[in-house]
Structures are given as C-alpha cells and as structure tokens.
N, C-alpha and C positions, 0 to 999 in steps of 0.2 A: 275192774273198770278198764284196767289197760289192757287187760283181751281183748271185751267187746269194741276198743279202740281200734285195737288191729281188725280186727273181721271187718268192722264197719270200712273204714281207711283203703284194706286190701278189694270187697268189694265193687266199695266204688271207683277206684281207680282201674280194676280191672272193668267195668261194665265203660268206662271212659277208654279205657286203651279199646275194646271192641268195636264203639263205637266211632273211632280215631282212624281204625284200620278200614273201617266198614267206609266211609263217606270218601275217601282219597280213591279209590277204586273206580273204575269205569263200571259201576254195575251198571248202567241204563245200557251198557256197550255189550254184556252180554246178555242181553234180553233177546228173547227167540224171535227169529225174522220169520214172517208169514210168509206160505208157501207159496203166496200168490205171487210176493213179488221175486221167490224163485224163482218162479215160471216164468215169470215175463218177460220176454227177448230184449226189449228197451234196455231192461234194466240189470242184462247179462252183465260179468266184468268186462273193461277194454280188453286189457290183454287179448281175451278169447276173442276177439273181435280183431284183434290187429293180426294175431297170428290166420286168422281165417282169411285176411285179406289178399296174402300173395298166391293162396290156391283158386280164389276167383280171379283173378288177372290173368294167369295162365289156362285156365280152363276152365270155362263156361257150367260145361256140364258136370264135372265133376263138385262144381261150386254149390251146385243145390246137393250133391250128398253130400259134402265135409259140412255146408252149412247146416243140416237138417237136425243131426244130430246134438248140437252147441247146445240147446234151451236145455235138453235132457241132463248132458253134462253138467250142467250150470246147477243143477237141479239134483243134481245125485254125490257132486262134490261132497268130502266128507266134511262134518261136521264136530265141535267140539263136543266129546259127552257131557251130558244132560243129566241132571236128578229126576226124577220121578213127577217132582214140582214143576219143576222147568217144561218138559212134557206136555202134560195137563193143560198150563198158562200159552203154550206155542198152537196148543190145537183150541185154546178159546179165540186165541190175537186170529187163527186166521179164519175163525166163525166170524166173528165183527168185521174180520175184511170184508168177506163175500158177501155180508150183509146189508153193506154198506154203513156201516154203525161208528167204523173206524177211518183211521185216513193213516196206512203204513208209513208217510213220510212226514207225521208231525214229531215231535220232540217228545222223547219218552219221559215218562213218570213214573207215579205208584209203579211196583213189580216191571217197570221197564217196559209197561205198557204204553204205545206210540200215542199222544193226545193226554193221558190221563192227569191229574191233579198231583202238582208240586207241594209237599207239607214246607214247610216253615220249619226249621230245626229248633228253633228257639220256644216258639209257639209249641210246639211236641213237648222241649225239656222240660216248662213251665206247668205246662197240664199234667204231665208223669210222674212232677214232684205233689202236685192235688192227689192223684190218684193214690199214689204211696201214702200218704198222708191219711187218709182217708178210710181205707182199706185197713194200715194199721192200726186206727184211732177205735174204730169198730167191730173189726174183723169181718167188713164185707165191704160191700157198695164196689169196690177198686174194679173188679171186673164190670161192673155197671158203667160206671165214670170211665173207665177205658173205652166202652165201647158210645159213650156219647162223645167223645174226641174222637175215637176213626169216623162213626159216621155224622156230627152235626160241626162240628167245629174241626177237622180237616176235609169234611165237602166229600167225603170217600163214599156215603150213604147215597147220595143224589147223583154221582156218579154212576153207582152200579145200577141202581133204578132205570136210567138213561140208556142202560141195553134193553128193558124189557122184561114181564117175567116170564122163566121160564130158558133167557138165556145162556148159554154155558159161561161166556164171560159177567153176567148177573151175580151165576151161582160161585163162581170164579172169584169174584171179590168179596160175595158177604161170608166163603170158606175162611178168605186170606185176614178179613176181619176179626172175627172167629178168635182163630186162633192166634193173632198177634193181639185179641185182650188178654187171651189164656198167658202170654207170654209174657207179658206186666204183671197179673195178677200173679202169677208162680212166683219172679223173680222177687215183689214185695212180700207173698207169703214166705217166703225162705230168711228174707230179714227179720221181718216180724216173728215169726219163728224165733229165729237166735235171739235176738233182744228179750219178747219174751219169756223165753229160757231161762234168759240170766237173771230177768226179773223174780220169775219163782211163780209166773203167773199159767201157764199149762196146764191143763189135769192130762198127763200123758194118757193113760189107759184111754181116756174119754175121747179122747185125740187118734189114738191106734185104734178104734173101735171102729171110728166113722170113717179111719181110712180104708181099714179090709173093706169095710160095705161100699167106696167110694170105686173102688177097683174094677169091678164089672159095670158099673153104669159107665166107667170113662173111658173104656173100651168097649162096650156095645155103641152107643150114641154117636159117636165119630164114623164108623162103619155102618149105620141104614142110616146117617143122615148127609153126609160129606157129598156133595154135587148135587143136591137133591132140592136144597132150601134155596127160591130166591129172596132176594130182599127185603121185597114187602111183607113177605109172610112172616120170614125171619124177626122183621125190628116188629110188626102187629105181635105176635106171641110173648116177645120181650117185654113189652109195654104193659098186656095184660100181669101178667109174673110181675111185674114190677111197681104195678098200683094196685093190684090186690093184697102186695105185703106191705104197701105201706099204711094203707086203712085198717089191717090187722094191726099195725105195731101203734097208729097213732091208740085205737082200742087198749092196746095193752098199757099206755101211758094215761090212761085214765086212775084215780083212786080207787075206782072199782076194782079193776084189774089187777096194779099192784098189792092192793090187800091181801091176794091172794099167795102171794109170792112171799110170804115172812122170811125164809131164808134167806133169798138176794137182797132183799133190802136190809135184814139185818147185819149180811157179809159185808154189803154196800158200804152200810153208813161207819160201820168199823174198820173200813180200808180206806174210807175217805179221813176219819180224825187222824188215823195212822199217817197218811200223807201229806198232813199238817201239822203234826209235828217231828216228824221225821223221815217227808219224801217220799214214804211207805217202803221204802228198801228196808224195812227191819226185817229180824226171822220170822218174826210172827204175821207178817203178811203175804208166806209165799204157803204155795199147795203143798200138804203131807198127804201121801197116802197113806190109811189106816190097814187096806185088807184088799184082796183081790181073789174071786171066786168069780167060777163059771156062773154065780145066779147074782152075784153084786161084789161090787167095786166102791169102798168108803175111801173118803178123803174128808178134809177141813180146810177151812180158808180162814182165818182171821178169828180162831175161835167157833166157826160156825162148822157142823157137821153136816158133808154131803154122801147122799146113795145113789144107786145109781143101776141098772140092767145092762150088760153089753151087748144085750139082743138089741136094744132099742135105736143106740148107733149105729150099728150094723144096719139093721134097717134103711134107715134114716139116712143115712152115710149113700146106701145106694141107688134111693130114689133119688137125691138132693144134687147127686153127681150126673148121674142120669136127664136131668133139666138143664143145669150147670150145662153142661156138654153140649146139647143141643141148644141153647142159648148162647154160648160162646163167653160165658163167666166164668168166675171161681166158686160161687153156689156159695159164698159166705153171708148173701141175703136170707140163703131159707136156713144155715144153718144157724145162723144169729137166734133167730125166733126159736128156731129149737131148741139151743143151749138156756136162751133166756127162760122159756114159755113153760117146755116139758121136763128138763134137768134142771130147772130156776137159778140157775148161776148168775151171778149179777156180771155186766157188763165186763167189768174191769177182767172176770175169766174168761168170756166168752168168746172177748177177741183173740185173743191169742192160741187160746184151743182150737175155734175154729179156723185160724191162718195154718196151724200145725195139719190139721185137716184137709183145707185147701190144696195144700202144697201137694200130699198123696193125687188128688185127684188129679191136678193139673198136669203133672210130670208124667203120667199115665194120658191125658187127653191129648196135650201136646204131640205127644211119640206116634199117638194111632192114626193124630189128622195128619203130620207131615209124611209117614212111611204109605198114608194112603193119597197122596201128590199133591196137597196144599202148599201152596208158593206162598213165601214172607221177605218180606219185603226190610232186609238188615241194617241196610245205611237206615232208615226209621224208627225198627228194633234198639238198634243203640245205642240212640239219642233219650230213648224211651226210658231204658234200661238203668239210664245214670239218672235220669230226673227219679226214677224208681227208687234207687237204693237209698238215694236221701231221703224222701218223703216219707220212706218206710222205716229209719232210722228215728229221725225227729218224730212220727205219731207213738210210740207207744209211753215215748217220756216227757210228751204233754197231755196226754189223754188222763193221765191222774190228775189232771188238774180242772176236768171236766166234771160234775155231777155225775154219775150213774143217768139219771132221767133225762140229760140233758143230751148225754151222746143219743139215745134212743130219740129224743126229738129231732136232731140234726137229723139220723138218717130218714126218721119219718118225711119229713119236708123236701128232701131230697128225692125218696121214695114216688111221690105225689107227684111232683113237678116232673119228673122225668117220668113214669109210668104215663098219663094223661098226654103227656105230647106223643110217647110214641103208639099208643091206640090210635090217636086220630089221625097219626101221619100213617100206617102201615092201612089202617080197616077204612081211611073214611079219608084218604090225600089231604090231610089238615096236620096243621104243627102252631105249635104254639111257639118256639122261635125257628 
C-alpha cells in the first residue's frame, strides 16, 4: 500500500506542478498573429514609423521608396519558431480573419485563439475528477465524458460549429478536441492501470492482445482523418456509437442475457462476498494465469476458470482503436462489451483490462495527431490532468463496492442520455441540453 501511496502522491503532484507551470505563462501571448494584421500598415511597429520619419522630411521623393518597403519588412520580420501545431492553428486564425469569422484584436482564448471561449479552471478540475472516476469505475465512458465537457459544458462544441462546416478553423478545434479527450483518457488509463495492477485485477495477456491490434488502427485513423472531420459530422457519428452501445448493453442487463454469461456472474458473485468480508484484497481474488499458447490463454479469477483466443483481441483491439481514433476516445465503450459479452469476464475484470488496453492505444493516437499538427491547448490540459489522477485513483477502490449489474446500468444510462443528444444535435441541430 505505501507504493501505490507513492505512485498516486508522485502523480498527482507532478500532473499539479504541470499544470502550475502551465497557467502562470503568457500562453494566450504566444498564440500566432494573423497575417492580415502583419500586413497591415496601421498596424506596423512605431518604431518603424518614427525611424521612417526623418527620411520624409528631408526628401519628398525618396520618402515614397524608404516608405514602400516598411509593410513588407513588417511582414517578413523574423518570427519565433513554431511547432508543427502552432503552424496549422496560425494558417486557421488567418482563414477566420479573411472571412470575417474572426476579430484579430479581441482577447485571446482556447489555443490563444483571438474571441474564443475562456474555461473556468475550477469547472475543468471538477469534471476531470468525474471523468477519472468514471473511466476507472468501468473501464470506459472517460473518453465519452471528456468529450461532453470540451464540447457541451466548456461551450468549445458551439464554438467550432460557429465557423461552419467544412472550415479549417471548424476542423482546427474538433482535432484539438479530439485529442485533448485522448489526453484525459491516457492519463486515467495509466492510473487505473497501476491501481489495477496492484489490485491483481488485469488478465495481462488479454490486455497485450488488444494492444498489438490497437497499434495500427491508432496510427492509421489520425492520418486519413486529422483536418478532414468538421464538427457536426464529428459529434453526429459520436452519438450514434454511443446510443447504439448503450441499447446493446441496457439488452445485456436483461436476465435473459445474463443467463448466458454463467462465468462472470459466477466470478461476480464470488469477488463480491470476497469484498465483504475482506475488501477483496485477498490472494484468492486476483488473476492467475494458468497457460499461454498461440491457440489459447487460461486464467482464473476467484475460483472461476477463464479461456480465451489471442486472435480475437487482436482483432478487436484493431477495429476498436480504429473508431476510438476517429471519434476522439479511449474505445473502452466498445472494449467493455467485448470483455463483458465475448470473453464474459465480469466487470470487476474488465475495467481494468480494458484501461491497460486503452492506454496502448492512446499513447500511440496521441503522438500521430500532435507529430501530424494538432494544437492543445496546456494551461487546460493541466488542470485536467490533476482532476484526472484523482478521479482515477479513488474509482477503482470504490467500484468493489458497486454490484457487477449495477456498474453496467450506470454506464447504460449514461450511454442513452449522451448518445440521443448528440444524434440530434450533429443530424438534426437539436440537443436535449
């Protein structure tokens, strides 16, 4: 316990120092200037202006060549190097000038966009400790829940919309979306993870399965889709993905459904007496591997014998990341159903297997969108980050103390409500809040 004291402790204090470092910084100050208002003579330096003025006093004519050249100069001045991200974000801000979409000299926001939306730091830390919480408690949703705080409850979703679809600053913020839920969701999968771990609750193998298959979808997805998706289209395919598994999963919470399942509910009901009388931290409540072959992989949980294919995570691992990807998740919605549905593991495995899962993909998704020029926006990240480590501390050592059935109704209900708003707001400009 006094390891996971330290890992916990050191986490969060460092995701707090980042976020400490991050918000004292002038970022809104290095946010890229439009070229418009490079160009624009008004809005050259004095300097350059005062020095130009004793060459018109003394001569007329030569005043129109020293002055002609000034905007150019102004214009060509060197610049401080730029990341890749930076770039991208400098040639959206001066699309929205020219288009008039923008206003160069309002007070910068999000990603030090001139106009855009101020989060709330507080309101961030508070929903990132949800998210963490949440993510851990089930081993999915966190990336869902992240992405209903950037776009409905930080106002980041009706912003981008407000360019238009189709526009680069559009696409520009539902990338930067995107990938700062991947950045929540990694940072809790990585807790959840370790916690996990020490709980004894993994099926490692089952975990390394779905991350090889996780590899190529998290790396293809980011490259044919990064500048491609705007908005609406983006949060409409969300919605659908996201109330199509929850009407699956309310189905599998039916008696019918679970009858079929004898395994997890037998693993279930014996990790839950176990955690009633003794917190379920005994030895007899963590995963053994029995055997490991290229055509199956045994383990036990609690007494109960599980098999298993490493073709089938693999599989699964690459379509699941593959969606994940282009939805801007962790994919631990479709991998939950998986773990639960096709490997019948009861809950109490699944999260945590599938965070261990997550984690592969996201660290992989992450790296492809930012090296392919998505801007993220840090002083937000960091505040995120710390609400994260807690959230994702505290769900795995109250989630024993949830039913098996009951975590699977939370996320169903969650599923539902969140899936149904965003159909109707991406297909049909309707939202239920």
């Amino acid at each position: 316990m006094a390891n996971g004291k330290t890992v916990f402790f050191t986490a969060f204090f460092l995701a707090i120092f980042l976020a400490g470092a991050a918000l004292p910084q002038a970022a809104f100050a290095n946010a890229p200037v439009p070229e418009q208002a490079k160009q624009d003579p008004a809005k050259a330096p004095a300097p350059a202006q005062a020095a130009q003025a004793p060459a018109s006093a003394q001569d007329p004519a030569s005043a129109q060549v020293a002055q002609a050249p000034a905007p150019a100069q102004a214009a060509q001045a060197p610049a401080p190097a730029k990341a890749a991200g930076n770039e991208r974000l400098r040639k959206a801000i001066d699309a929205a000038v020219k288009d008039g979409k923008l206003d160069p000299s309002a007070a910068p926001g999000f990603l030090g966009i001139p106009g855009a939306p101020n989060v709330n730091v507080v309101l961030a830390f508070c929903w990132a400790i949800w998210v963490g919480w949440i993510f851990s408690s089930v081993g999915a949703f966190g990336g869902v829940m992240a992405s209903v705080g950037h776009i409905s409850v930080y106002g980041l979703g009706d912003y981008a919309n407000s360019f238009g679809k189709g526009h680069p600053m559009n696409k520009l913020v539902t990338d930067s979306i995107r990938v700062s839920n991947q950045w929540m969701v990694g940072t809790s999968s990585l807790i959840s993870s370790i916690k996990y771990w020490s709980l004894g609750r993994i099926v490692l193998p089952l975990g390394i399965a779905l991350g090889i298959g996780s590899l190529a979808g998290s790396i293809l997805t980011p490259i044919l889709s990064q500048g491609k998706v705007s908005f609406r289209d983006y949060v409409g395919y969300f919605g659908i993905f996201v109330l199509g598994l929850g009407i699956y999963l309310l189905w599998q919470t039916l008696p019918m459904a679970r009858a079929k399942k004898q395994k997890a509910n037998e693993a279930a009901k014996a990790f839950e007496a176990m955690a009633r009388q003794n917190q379920g931290d005994s030895s007899g409540s963590r995963v053994k591997v029995l055997s490991i072959s290229p055509s199956k992989i045994r383990f036990t949980f609690c007494g109960v014998e599980f098999a298993f294919s490493p073709l089938m995570p693999i599989v699964g691992g690459f379509v699941i990341a593959s969606v994940a990807s282009f939805l801007g998740v962790g994919g631990g919605f479709l991998l939950v159903p998986l773990l639960t549905s096709v490997a019948q593991l009861p809950m109490y495995l699944a999260a945590g297997t599938s965070a261990f899962a997550v984690l592969v993909g996201m660290v992989t998704s992450i790296t492809t969108f930012m090296f392919g020029g998505t801007p993220v926006y840090w002083p937000l990240i960091g505040i995120e980050l710390a609400g994260i480590v807690l959230g994702s501390w505290i769900g795995p050592m109250t989630s024993k103390f949830i039913s098996d059935v009951w975590l699977k109704r939370l996320f169903v209900v969650v599923a539902l409500i969140v899936g149904v708003n965003y159909v109707l707001r991406g297909f049909f400009g309707m939202r239920l809040w």
